[in-house]
VMD Tcl script that draws the C-alpha trace (Angstrom):
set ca {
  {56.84 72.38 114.90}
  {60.08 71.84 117.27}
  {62.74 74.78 117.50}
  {64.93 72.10 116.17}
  {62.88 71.96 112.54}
  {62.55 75.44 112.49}
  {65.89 76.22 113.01}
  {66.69 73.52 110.19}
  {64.70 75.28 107.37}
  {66.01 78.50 108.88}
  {69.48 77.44 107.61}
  {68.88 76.42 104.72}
  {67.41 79.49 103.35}
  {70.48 81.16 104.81}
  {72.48 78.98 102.85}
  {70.90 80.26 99.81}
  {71.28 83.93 101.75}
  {75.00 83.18 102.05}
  {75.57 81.76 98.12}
  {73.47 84.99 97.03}
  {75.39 87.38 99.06}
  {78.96 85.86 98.47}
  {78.02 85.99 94.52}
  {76.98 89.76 95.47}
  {80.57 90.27 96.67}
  {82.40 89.15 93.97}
  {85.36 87.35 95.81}
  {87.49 84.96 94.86}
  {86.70 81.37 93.95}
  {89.60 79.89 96.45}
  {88.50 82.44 99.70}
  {86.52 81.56 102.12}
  {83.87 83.37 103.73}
  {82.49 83.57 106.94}
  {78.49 84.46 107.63}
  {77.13 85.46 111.11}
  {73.18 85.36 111.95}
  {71.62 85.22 114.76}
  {68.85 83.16 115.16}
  {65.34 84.39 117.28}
  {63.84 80.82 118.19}
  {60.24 83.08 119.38}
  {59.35 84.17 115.64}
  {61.63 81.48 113.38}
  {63.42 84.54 112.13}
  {67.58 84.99 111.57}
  {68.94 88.25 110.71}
  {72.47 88.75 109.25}
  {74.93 90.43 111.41}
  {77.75 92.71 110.17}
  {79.26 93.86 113.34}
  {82.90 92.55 114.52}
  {82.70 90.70 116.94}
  {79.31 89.24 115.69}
  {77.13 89.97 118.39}
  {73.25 89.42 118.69}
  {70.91 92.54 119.41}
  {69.63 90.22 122.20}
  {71.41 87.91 124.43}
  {70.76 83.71 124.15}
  {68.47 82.19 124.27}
  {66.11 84.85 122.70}
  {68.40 85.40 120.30}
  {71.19 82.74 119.31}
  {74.48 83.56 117.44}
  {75.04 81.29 114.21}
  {78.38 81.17 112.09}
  {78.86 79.66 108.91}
  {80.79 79.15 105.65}
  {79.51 79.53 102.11}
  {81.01 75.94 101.95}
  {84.81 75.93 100.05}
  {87.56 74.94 101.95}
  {90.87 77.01 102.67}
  {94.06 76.61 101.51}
  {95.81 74.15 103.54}
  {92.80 73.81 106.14}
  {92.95 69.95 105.87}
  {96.21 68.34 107.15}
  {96.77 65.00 108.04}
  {95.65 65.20 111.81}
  {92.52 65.79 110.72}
  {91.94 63.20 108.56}
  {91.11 59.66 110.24}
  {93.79 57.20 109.95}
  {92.67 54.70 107.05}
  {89.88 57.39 105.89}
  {91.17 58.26 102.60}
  {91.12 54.92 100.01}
  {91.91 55.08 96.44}
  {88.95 56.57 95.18}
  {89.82 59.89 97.59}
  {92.91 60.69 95.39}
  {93.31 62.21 91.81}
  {95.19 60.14 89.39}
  {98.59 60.69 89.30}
  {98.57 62.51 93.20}
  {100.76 59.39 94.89}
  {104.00 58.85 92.61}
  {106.78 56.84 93.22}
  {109.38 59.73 94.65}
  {106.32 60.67 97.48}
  {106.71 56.91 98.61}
  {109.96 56.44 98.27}
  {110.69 58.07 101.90}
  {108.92 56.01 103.40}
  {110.36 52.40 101.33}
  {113.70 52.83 100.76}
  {115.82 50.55 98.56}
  {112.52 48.58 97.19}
  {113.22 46.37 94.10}
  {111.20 43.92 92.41}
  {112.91 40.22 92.50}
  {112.02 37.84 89.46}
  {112.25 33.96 89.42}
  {111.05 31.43 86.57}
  {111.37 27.67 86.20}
  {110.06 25.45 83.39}
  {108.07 22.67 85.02}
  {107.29 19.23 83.02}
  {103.68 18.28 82.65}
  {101.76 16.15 85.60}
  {104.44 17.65 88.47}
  {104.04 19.85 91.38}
  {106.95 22.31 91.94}
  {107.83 25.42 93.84}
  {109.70 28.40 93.11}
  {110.87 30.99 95.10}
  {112.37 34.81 94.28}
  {114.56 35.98 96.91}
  {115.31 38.89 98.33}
  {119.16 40.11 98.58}
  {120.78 40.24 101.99}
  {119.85 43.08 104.47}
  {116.32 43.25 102.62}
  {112.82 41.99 103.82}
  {109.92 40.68 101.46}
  {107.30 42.80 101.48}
  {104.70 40.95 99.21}
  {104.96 39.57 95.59}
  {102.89 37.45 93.21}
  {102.99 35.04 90.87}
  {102.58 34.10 86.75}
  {101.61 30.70 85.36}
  {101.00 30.22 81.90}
  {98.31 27.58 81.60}
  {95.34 27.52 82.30}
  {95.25 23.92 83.89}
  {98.31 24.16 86.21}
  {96.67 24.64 89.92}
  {98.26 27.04 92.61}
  {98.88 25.18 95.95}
  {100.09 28.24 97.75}
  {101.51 31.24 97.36}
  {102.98 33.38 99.89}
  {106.18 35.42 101.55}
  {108.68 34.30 104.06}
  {110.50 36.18 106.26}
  {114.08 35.71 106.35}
  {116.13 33.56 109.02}
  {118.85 34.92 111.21}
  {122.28 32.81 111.12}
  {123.19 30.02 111.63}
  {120.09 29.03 108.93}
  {120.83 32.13 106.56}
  {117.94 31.83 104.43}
  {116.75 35.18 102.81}
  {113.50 36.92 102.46}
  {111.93 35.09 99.32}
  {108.18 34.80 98.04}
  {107.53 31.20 97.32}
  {104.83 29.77 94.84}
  {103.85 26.00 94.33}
  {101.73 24.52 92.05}
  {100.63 21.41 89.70}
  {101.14 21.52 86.30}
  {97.98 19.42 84.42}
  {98.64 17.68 81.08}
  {101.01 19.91 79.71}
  {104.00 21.39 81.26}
  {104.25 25.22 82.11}
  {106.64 27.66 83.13}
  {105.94 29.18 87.05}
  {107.54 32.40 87.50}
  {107.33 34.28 91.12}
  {108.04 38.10 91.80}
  {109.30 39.39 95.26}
  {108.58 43.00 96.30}
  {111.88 43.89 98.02}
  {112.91 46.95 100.68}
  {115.70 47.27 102.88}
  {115.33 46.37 106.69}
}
mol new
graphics top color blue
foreach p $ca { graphics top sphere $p radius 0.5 }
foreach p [lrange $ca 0 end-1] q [lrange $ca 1 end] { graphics top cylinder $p $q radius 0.2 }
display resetview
């Protein structure tokens, strides 16, 4: 059997070592605790070691220092450097953990435009919400009410300098089908 394999099973009857002996203890839930073992490759052995610094009764590579926690994190051990950028999704956070006053640092002045328009049956039409002066779209979406109008497009458009002055909208077009409907388009809003 490789060192490698032994050393595997070795650990993880020292994990069970270190859950037995941190229950023995009779710490804390939230503390974390630190184990030190060193490892003799020659027999497959590890022995616990209680001395600070840890030190092995034999120097490496007869006998090999190991270090390890009984597994819970500490308080304020994770910060955002070391989490990957675009690591954490949706399903990382608990309900309720991302509210609207932690975002609004980093959006300021967002507000949700609305824009409707009753459209007769058989006609393709666009409408468009936008966005107040000195504020970019940032997205938006759109509402139609039956189920045979077809969207053409849907999508935001930035905002023109002067002389053309147009503002940040999100624009919608569709084709109503037999009936008429009533298209209504929302922009999402923020300041520039």
């Amino acid at each position: 059997m490789s060192d490698f394999l032994k050393l595997w099973g070795v650990l993880r009857r020292a994990g069970g070592t270190a859950a037995a002996l941190g229950a023995l203890v009779g710490r804390p839930a939230a503390a974390q605790t630190t184990f030190n073992a060193c490892y003799v490759a020659s027999v497959g052995a590890l022995y616990i070691v209680t001395t600070t610094p840890a030190v092995c009764r034999a120097p490496a590579p007869a006998h090999v220092l190991i270090t390890w926690t009984d597994g819970t994190i500490a308080d304020n051990a994770v910060t955002s450097a070391k989490i990957a950028d675009g690591s954490v999704g949706s399903a990382d956070l608990a309900t309720g953990a991302v509210t609207a006053s932690k975002l609004a640092s980093g959006v300021l002045g967002w507000e949700m435009i609305t824009n409707s328009l009753d459209v007769a049956a058989n006609t393709t039409a666009s409408v468009s919400a936008s966005c107040p002066t000195g504020k970019e779209v940032l997205g938006g979406g759109f509402d139609v009410g039956v189920y045979l109008t077809i969207v053409l497009t849907a999508r935001p458009s930035p905002g023109l300098p002067p002389p053309f002055v147009l503002p940040a909208r999100f624009t919608m077009t569709a084709r109503t089908g037999g009936v008429g409907d009533t298209f209504t388009v929302y922009a999402i809003c923020a300041n520039t």
